[in-house]
N, C-alpha and C positions, 0 to 999 in steps of 0.2 A: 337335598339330593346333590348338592356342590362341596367342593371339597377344595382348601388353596392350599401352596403349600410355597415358600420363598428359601433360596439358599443363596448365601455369601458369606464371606469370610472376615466380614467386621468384628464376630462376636468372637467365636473359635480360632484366633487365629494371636501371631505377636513378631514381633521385628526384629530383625538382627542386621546391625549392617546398616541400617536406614531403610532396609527393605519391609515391606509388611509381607509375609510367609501367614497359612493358614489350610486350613486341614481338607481342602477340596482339590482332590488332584488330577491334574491333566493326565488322560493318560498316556497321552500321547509324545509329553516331554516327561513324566516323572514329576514335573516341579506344580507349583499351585498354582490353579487356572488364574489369570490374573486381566481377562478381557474385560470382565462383569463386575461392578461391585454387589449387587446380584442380580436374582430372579425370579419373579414369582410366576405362580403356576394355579390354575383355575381348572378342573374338571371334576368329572364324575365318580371320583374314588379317592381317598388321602392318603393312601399308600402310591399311590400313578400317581399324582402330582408329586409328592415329594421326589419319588424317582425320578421323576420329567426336571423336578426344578435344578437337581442336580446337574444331572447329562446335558440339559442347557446351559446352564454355565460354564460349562466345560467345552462348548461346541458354537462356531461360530454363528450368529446371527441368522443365516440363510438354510440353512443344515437344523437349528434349532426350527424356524417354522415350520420347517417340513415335517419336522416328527411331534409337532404339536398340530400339523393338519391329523399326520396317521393317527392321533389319538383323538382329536376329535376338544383339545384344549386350549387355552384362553392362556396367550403367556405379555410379561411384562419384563421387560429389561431396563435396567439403570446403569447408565455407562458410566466409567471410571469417571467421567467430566464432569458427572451430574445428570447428564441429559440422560430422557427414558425414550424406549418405542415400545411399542405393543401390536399382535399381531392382531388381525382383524378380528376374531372370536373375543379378544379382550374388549376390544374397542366397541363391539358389541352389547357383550357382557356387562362392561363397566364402564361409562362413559366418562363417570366425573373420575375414577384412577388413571383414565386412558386422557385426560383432558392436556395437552401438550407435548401427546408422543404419538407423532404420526404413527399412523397403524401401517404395515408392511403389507404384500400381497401376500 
């Protein structure tokens, strides 16, 4: 009855410039969200996670938990440094994926 779903732009994406470009777009500049190297997403549907894992990547840290409270899912973030967090339904969910990434309120 779970369903995950992860989006980032390792796979689909390529460089120009020295820049890595890739096909998830902010929509908010136009250019490829480039906070996350990605996100995965844990809930109740695999179309709603894919969609959620999306829109979180696109969407700052704080803003993304909120709309993974309104849905009721389990998200995980990997930041460009390496380092992950995850929100407390992950940390929940998963402990040994969540094991090094403080879980957020």
């Amino acid at each position: 009855g779970m369903a995950a779903a992860t989006s980032g732009g390792a796979v689909r994406g390529y460089s120009s410039g020295g820049v890595r470009l890739h096909h998830l777009i902010d929509p908010a500049t136009g250019w490829p969200a480039g906070q996350w190297l990605s996100v995965s997403v844990i809930c109740s549907d695999a179309g709603l996670a894919d969609r959620l894992s999306t829109a979180l990547f696109c969407m700052d840290q704080k803003a993304g938990a909120a709309l993974c409270r309104r849905y009721g899912a389990a998200a995980l973030w990997a930041h460009a440094d390496g380092a992950v967090t995850c929100n407390r339904a992950m940390a929940r969910l998963c402990p040994g994926a969540a094991k090094g990434a403080p879980p957020l309120s």
